[in-house]
Structure formats: structure tokens, C-alpha cells
Steps between C-alpha positions, in 0.01 A plus 500: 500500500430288778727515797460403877689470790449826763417300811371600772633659898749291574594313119202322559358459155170570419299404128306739375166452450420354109400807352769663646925518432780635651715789358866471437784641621624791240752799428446888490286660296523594176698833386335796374136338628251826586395546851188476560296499883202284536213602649485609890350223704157575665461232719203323290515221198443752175230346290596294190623786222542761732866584394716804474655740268493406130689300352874415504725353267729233639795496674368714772637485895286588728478538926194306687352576878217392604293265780295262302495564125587710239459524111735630236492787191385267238752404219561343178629175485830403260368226287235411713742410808578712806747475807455643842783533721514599854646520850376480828713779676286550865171505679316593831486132543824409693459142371449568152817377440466148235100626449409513169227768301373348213485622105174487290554627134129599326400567202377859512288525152123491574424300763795408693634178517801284651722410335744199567618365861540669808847600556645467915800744546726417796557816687814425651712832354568371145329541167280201374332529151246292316395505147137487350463404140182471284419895569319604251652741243310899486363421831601716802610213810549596863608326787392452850745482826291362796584304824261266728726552825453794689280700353575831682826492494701697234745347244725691245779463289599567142460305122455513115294380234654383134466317238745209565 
């Protein structure tokens, strides 16, 4: 799914860079999804496969806070595809307002690698999802939320993970 279009302050757009692609705009999250928290931000970059509780089976929602990145649990992917939905809800940053955190998904099995695009999530109050596909069946995946701007200032808000 390829989708564009979250501008920048102002309307101004901006184009991601080419490994990179915007999130779209999308609904609530799925019914009867288990809650899950992600792990508690500790200021530093986690290294590669450094991930959380076991893992989950998809749909899961799940709450994020943190200042400049933060892993998931790992999971299964559906038929080797996986969605991550999330919101922006507030920051420290009084001009976080049309910032964007960014969405890695990785390949947890062995050595860890990335898998797919770099997904940019507007966080201007609504939910914005992007899809990977290609994930490879009986592996565990996990994403990464990080942000370039800011790096000490705190950003939260809420999400989910499924299969479509």
C-alpha cells in the first residue's frame, strides 16, 4: 500500500525520502484486539533484537511513550503481512504538532533484519496505518517507533498491530 500526502506545518507538502512512505489516514481499531504495553522508554536506541515480552498473536492494541525510540513484543505475522496503526496523541514538544515518528518493521529470527520501507506517521491526533508484506511466515517481526526531531522531548499516544 503506498499512500502519500501528510504535508508539512502549514499544508506545505513535503516527499518523503525514497526509501521512505507516508501512512494513511484509518479507522479504530479492531474489536476484541489484546492489550498489550510496549516497552518503557530509556532514553537510548535499544540494540538491533533487543525486544520485549514474548510473543503475541495479532490483533493486539497497544499504548507507546517514549523520547527517541522504542521496540515492540515481537509477533507473528498473518500470511506473512503485518499492519501497524497509530496515533500521535501529545508530547513535551509544544510544536510537535504535523511531526512525524517513523515505523521500521524487522525481521526478528536470527540476526535481525528490515524488512520493507520506512513508514512516516503524521502526528496530528488521528490514526495513520501502513502495511508491510513479504514477512516471513514462523518468524517473530517487531517494529520500531523513532523520531529525528527533538530528541528529548517526549511523545505518546495509542495504536494496534493486525493482520490486515
Amino acid at each position: 500500500m503506498l499512500v502519500g500526502g501528510l504535508g508539512g506545518p502549514g499544508g506545505v507538502a513535503q516527499a518523503a525520502p525514497a526509501r521512505e512512505v507516508d501512512a494513511a489516514r484509518v479507522g479504530a481499531p479492531p474489536k476484541g484486539a489484546v492489550k498489550l504495553d510496549l516497552l518503557p522508554d530509556t532514553g537510548q536506541d535499544r540494540p538491533s533484537g533487543q525486544v520485549g515480552v514474548q510473543a503475541s498473536y495479532l490483533p493486539f492494541t497497544f499504548s507507546y511513550d517514549f523520547t527517541r525510540s522504542l521496540t515492540s513484543r515481537t509477533f507473528w505475522p498473518v500470511a506473512g503481512r503485518a499492519c501497524v496503526s497509530l496515533r500521535g496523541a501529545g508530547s513535551t514538544d509544544p510544536g510537535y504538532f504535523f511531526q512525524v515518528v517513523k515505523v521500521e518493521m524487522w525481521d526478528a529470527y536470527g540476526t535481525d533484519l528490515k524488512k520493507g520501507l520506512t513508514a512516516r506517521y503524521a502526528l496530528t491526533g488521528g490514526y495513520f496505518g501502513y502495511c508491510w508484506t513479504g514477512l516471513t511466515n514462523g518468524h517473530e517481526h517487531y517494529f520500531r517507533i523513532y523520531k529525528e526531531w527533538n530528541t528529548a522531548a517526549r511523545v505518546w499516544g495509542d495504536g494496534w498491530t493486525s493482520p490486515i
